[in-house]
N, C-alpha and C positions, 0 to 999 in steps of 0.2 A: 760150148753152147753156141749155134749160129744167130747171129744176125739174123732176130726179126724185121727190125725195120733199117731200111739201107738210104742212103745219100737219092734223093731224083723219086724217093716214095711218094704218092698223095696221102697223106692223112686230115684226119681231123680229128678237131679235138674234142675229150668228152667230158674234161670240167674243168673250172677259172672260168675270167672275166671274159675267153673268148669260146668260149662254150657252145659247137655245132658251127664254127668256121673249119674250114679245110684253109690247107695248104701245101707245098711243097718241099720235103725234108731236105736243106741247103749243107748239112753238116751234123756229124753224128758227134757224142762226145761221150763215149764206152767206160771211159775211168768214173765219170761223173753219172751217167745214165741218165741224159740229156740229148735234149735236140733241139737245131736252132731252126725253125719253121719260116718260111714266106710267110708274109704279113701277119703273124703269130705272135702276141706278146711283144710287141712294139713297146720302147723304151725310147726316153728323152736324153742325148748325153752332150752336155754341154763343152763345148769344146773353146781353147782359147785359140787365136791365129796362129799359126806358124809360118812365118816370110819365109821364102819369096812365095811358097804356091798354095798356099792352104788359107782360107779366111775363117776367122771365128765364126760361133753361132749352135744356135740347136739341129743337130745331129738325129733323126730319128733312123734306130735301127732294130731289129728283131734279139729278144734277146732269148736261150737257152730256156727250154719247157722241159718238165721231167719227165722220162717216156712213159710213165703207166698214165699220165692223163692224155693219153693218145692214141688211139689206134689206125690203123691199114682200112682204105678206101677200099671197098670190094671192086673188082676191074667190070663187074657184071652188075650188080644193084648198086651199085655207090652208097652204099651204105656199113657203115664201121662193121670189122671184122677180127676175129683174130686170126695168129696165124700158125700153122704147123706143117713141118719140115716132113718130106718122103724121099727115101730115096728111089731115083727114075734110070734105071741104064746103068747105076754105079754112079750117079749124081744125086750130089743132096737138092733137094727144089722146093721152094716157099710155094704153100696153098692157101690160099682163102678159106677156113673151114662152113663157113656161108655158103658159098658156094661152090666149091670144091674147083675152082679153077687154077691153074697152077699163076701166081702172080711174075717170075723172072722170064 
């Protein structure tokens, strides 16, 4: 099954707390079927010092979204899309079915 949504995606999201934010897919996680989004689901993680380089304190970092509350930014309306594979040339290629634009 291909990779609908790839690392460097814009999505956004379409439920939870950050509900109609977009962002940018940082890291894919396929075992899990998860993704860790730019400014998505931000998380507090308290950390203690490590000498010499590291000082304590609150850490805020994005954490892991589960992929069906998210979909592909259309490259044409910006607007959530899903996505489906053709093959072009003897190449497989992600489209927008919104609007029918090839996404890769």
């Amino acid at each position: 099954m291909p990779a609908r949504i790839k690392t460097g995606d814009d999505v956004i999201v379409l439920s939870g707390k950050d509900k109609g934010k977009t962002g940018t897919v940082l890291r894919v996680l396929p075992s899990e079927e998860r993704l860790v989004v730019e400014g998505i689901n931000i998380i507090k993680r308290h950390t203690r010092p490590r000498p010499p380089a590291e000082p304590g304190g609150v850490v805020e970092k994005p954490a892991p979204i589960h992929q069906s509350n998210v979909a592909l930014v259309d490259p044409e309306t910006k607007k959530a899309t899903r996505v489906r594979t053709e093959v072009v040339d003897g190449k497989r290629v992600r489209v927008a079915v919104r609007s029918g634009k090839k996404i890769d």
